[in-house]
C-alpha positions as CSV (number, residue, x, y, z in Angstrom):
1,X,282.4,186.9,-175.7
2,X,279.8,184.0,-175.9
3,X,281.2,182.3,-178.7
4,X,284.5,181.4,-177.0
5,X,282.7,180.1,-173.9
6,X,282.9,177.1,-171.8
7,X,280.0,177.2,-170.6
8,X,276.8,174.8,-172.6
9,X,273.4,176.2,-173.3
10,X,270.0,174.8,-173.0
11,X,266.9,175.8,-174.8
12,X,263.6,174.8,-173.6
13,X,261.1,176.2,-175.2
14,X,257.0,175.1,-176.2
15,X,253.7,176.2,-176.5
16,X,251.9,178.1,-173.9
17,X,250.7,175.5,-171.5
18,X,252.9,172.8,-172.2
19,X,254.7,172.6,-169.3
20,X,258.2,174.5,-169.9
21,X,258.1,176.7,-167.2
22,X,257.9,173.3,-164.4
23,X,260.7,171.7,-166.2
24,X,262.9,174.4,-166.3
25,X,261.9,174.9,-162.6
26,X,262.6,171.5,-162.1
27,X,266.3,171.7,-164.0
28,X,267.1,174.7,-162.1
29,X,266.8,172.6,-158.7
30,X,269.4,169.9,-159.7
31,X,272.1,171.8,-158.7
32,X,275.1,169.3,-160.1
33,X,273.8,170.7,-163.6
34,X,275.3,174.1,-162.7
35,X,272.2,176.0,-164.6
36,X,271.3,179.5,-164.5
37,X,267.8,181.1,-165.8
38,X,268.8,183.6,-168.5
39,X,266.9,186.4,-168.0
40,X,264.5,187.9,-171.0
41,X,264.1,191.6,-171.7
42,X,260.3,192.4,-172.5
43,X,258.1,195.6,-172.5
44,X,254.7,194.0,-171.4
45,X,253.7,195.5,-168.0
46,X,255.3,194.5,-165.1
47,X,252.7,192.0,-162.4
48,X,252.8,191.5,-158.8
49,X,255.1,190.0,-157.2
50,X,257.4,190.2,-160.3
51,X,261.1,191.7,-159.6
52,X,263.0,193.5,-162.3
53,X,266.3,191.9,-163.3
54,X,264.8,188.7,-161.7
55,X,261.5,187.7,-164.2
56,X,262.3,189.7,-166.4
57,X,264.3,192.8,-167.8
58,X,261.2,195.1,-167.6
59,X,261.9,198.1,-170.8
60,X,259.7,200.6,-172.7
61,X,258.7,199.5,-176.0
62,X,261.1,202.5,-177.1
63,X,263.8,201.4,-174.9
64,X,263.9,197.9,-176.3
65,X,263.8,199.4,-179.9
66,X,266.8,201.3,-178.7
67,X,268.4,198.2,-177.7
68,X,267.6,196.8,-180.9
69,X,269.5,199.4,-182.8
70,X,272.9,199.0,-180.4
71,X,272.6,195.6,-182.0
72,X,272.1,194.3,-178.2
73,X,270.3,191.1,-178.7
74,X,271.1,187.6,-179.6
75,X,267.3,187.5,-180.5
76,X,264.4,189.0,-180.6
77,X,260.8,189.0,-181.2
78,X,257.7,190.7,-181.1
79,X,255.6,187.8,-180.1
80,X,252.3,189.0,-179.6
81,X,251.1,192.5,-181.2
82,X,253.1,196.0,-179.5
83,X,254.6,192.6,-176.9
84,X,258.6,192.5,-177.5
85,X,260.7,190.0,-175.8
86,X,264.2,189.1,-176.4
87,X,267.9,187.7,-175.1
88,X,270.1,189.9,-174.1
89,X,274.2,189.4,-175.2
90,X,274.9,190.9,-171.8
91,X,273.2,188.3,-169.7
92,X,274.6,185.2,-171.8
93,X,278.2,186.7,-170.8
94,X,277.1,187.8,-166.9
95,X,276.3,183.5,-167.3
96,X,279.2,182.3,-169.1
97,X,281.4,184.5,-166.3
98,X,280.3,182.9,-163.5
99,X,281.1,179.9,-164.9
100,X,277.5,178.4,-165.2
101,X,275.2,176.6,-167.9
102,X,273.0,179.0,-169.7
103,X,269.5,177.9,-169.4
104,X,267.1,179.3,-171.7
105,X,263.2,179.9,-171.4
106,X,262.1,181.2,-174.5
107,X,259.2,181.6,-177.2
108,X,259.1,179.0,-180.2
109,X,260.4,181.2,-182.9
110,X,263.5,182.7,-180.0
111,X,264.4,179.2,-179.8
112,X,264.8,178.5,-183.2
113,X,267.1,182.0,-183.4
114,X,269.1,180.9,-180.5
115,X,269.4,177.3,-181.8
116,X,270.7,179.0,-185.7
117,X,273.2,181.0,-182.8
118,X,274.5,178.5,-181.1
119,X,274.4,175.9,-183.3
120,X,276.0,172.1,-181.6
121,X,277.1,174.2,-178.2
122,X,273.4,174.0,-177.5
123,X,270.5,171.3,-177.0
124,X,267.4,172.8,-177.9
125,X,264.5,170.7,-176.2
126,X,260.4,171.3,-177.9
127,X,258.0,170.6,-174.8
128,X,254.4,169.9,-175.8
129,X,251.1,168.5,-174.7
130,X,250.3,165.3,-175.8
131,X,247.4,167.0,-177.8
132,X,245.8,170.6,-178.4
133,X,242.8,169.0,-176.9
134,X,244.8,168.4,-173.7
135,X,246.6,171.7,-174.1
136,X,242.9,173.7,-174.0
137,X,242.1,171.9,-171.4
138,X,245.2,172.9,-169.2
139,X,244.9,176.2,-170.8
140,X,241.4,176.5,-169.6
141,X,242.0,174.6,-165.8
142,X,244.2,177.8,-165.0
143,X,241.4,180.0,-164.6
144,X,243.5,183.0,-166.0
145,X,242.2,183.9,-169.1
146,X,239.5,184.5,-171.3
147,X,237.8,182.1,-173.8
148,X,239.4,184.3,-176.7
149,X,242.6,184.5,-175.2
150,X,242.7,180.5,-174.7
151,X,241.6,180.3,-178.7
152,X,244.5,182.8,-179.5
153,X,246.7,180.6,-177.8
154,X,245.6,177.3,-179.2
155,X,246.0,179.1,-182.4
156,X,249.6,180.0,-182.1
157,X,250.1,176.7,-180.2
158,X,249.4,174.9,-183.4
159,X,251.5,177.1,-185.7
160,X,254.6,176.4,-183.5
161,X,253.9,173.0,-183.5
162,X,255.0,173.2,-186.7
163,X,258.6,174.2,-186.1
164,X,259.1,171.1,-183.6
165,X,261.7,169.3,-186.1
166,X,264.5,172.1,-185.7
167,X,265.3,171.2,-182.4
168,X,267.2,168.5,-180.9
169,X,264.8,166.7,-178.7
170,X,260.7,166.6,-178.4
171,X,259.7,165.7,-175.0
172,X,255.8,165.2,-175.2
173,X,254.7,166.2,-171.5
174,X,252.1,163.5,-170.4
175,X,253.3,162.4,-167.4
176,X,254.7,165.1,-165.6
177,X,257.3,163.1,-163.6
178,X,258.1,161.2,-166.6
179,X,259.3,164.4,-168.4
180,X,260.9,165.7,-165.8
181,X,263.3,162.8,-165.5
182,X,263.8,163.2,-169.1
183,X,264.6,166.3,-169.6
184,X,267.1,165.9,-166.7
185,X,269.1,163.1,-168.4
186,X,268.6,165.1,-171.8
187,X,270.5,167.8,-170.1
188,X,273.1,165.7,-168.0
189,X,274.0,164.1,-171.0
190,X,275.2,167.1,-172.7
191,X,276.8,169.0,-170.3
192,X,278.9,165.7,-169.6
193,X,279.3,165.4,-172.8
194,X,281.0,168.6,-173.0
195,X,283.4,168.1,-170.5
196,X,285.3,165.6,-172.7
């Protein structure tokens, strides 16, 4: 069903601790866009507070596998070792029939699959810290994870700044406010855009 829709998607997507989960915070809020959060499957333990069907689509490593067979993803990956997350077709469609912009939260290398997808019907958007220096240090100001665990991240962090050229925009997250107003007219732009 998704590829006859009306609806436009958005892909936001960066390195851990770039910023992407604000923005798409912050895009959610403007309610004239008419965006809604599409929902990732995973199988990585669910953590207070979270609600299934709501952060995630909480499955069994051998229940996503399953999925994967039924052909039941627009994407998928296993982004960190026995850790699968993916898009569900199902939730693009639950979107597009409500008549709503699919906005997308997703991994670097998702993106880029959603992006080959989609193709012009969506604006994929690369956040990133100005610098991996200032990206440790956020990293590292959250107080959430070890020393190795920041290193693992500024590891990956660097290969997926290597993809930043496949996507439509880069929006270097500096100023918070600053990006936040950017990535607002990014997004108003082409969903207007659309609707001529």
């Amino acid at each position: 069903m998704y590829f006859d829709m009306a609806g436009r998607i958005i892909i936001i997507t960066a390195p851990s601790g770039s910023g992407k989960t604000t923005i798409v915070r912050h895009l959610l809020n403007v309610r004239d866009l008419n965006l809604e959060f599409s929902v990732s499957a995973c199988t990585r333990p669910m953590r207070d507070g979270e609600i299934n069907g709501k952060d995630y689509y909480f499955m069994t490593p051998a229940a996503f596998r399953d999925r994967i067979r039924k052909k039941d993803f627009l994407e998928w990956e296993e982004v960190y070792k026995g850790s699968f997350y993916g898009t569900l077709k199902s939730e693009v469609d639950r979107i597009l029939g409500l008549e709503r912009n699919v906005l997308f939260d997703v991994d670097v290398r998702g993106a880029v699959n959603l992006k080959k997808k989609f193709g012009s019907k969506a604006l994929a958007i690369f956040v990133m810290a100005p610098s991996l220096e200032v990206l440790q240090q956020r990293l590292e100001s959250r107080g959430t994870e070890t020393r190795e665990r920041i290193a693992e991240r500024i590891l990956k962090a660097s290969q997926e700044l290597v993809f930043k050229d496949r996507f439509d925009r880069v929006l270097v997250n500096d100023k918070l406010h600053k990006a936040l107003n950017l990535a607002e007219t990014w997004v108003r732009e082409f969903i207007e855009a659309g609707m001529t």
